[in-house]
C-alpha positions in Angstrom: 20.4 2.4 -3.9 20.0 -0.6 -6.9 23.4 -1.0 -8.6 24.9 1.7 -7.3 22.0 4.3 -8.7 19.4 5.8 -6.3 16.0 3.8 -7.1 14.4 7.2 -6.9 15.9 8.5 -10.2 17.9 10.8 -7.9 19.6 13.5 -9.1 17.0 15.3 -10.6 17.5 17.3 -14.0 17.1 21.1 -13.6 13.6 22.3 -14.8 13.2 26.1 -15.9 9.5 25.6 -15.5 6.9 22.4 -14.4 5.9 20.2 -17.0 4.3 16.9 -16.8 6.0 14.1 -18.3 4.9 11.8 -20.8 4.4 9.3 -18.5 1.6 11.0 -16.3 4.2 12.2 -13.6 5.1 15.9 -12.9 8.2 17.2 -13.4 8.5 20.1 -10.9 10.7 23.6 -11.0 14.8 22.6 -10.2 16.5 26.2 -10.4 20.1 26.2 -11.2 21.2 29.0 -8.4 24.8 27.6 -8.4 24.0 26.9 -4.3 25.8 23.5 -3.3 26.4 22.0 -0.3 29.0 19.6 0.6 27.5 16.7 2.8 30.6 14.0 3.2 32.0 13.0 0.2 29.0 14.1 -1.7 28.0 17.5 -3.0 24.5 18.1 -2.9 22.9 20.9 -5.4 18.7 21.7 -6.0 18.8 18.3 -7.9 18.9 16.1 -5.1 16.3 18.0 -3.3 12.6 16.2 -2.1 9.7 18.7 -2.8 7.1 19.5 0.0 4.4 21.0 1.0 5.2 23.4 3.4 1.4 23.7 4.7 0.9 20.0 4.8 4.4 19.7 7.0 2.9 22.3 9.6 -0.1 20.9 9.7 0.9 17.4 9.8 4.1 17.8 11.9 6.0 15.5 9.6 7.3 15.8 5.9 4.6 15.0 3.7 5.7 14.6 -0.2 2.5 14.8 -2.1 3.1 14.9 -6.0 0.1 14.6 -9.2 -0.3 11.4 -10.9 -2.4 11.7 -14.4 -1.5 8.7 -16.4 -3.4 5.2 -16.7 -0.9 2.8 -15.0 -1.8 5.2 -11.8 -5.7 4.2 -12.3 -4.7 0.3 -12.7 -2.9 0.8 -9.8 -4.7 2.2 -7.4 -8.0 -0.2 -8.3 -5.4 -3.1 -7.9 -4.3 -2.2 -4.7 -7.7 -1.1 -3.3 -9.6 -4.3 -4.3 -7.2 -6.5 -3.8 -9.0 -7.6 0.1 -6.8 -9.1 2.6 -4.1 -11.3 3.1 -5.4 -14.7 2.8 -3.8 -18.2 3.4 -4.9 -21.5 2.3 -5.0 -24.2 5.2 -5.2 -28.0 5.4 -7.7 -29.6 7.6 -7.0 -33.5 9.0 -7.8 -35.7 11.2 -5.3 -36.3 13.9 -4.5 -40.1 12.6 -4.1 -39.7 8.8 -0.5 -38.3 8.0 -0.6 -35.8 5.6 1.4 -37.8 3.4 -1.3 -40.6 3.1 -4.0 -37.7 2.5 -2.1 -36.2 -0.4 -0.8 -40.2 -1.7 -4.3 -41.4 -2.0 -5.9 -38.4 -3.5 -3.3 -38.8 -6.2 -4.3 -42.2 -6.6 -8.2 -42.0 -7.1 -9.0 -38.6 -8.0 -12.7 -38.7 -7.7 -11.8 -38.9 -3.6 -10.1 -35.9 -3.7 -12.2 -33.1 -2.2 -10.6 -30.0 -2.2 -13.2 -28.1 -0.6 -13.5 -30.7 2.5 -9.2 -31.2 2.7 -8.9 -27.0 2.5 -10.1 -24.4 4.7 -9.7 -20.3 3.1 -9.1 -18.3 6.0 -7.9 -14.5 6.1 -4.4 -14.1 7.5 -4.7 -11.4 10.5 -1.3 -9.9 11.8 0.1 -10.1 15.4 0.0 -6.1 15.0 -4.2 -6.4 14.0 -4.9 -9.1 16.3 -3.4 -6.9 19.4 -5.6 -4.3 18.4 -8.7 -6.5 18.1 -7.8 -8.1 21.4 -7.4 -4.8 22.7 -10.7 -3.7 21.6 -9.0 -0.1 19.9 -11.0 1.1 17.4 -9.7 0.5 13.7 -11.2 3.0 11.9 -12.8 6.3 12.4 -14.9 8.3 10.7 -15.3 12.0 10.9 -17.5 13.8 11.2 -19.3 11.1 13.1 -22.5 10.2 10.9 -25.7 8.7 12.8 -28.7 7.3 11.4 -31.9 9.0 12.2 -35.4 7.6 13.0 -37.9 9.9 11.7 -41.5 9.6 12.7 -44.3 11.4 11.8 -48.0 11.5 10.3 -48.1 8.9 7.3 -44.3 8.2 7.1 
């Protein structure tokens, strides 16, 4: 809930039929059929109602809400998010005696010394949940069917 208002532009409206929105996102079938339940203080009609898949919740053994995106800001998005890389942090190297302080001080005096590359180390950020399981040696990902590269041999190959 945002400002009192469900951030999931719950209720729905009722749909006779599926459409898609002009914003790329489906609009799926809402029947009015006058059923309501009274949950609390709340009464609860088709409107407030998640679709599923009832396949993909048998198969899965969990609810699974799988709806069709078509519009550009999906494409931006998931190219965004899939080539983003890791978490990364920026780190700064010193020697035990020099205070940081000084370091930062005297760069801002004489900006030829300033050496960004030599003060700053980039390092990827690993979580305590992905270092466990590289400790651990689990496996992190799997693929399936398993795929194995072949040596072939044979006359003038």
């Amino acid at each position: 809930m945002k400002n009192g208002e469900c951030s999931k532009k719950f209720p729905k409206e009722f749909i006779v039929s599926a459409q898609v929105h002009n914003d790329g996102y489906p609009l799926y079938l809402r029947r009015n059929n006058g059923c309501v339940i009274q949950k609390g203080l709340h009464l609860i009609d088709n409107r407030w109602i998640v679709t599923y898949k009832k396949y993909l919740c048998k198969v899965f053994n969990c609810h699974i809400n799988v709806e069709i995106g078509s519009s550009i800001q999906l494409v931006k998005y998931l190219y965004k998010y899939v080539y983003k890389g890791h978490d990364r942090i920026q780190a700064r190297v010193s020697s035990k005696d020099a205070p940081i302080d000084d370091a930062i001080a005297g760069a801002a005096q004489d900006p030829s010394s300033h050496d960004e590359a030599q003060q700053y180390l980039d390092a990827r950020y690993v979580s305590a949940l992905e270092s466990f399981w590289r400790i651990c040696e689990f496996s992190m990902q799997k693929m399936y069917p398993i795929v194995y590269a072949l040596q072939l041999h044979g006359e003038n190959i």
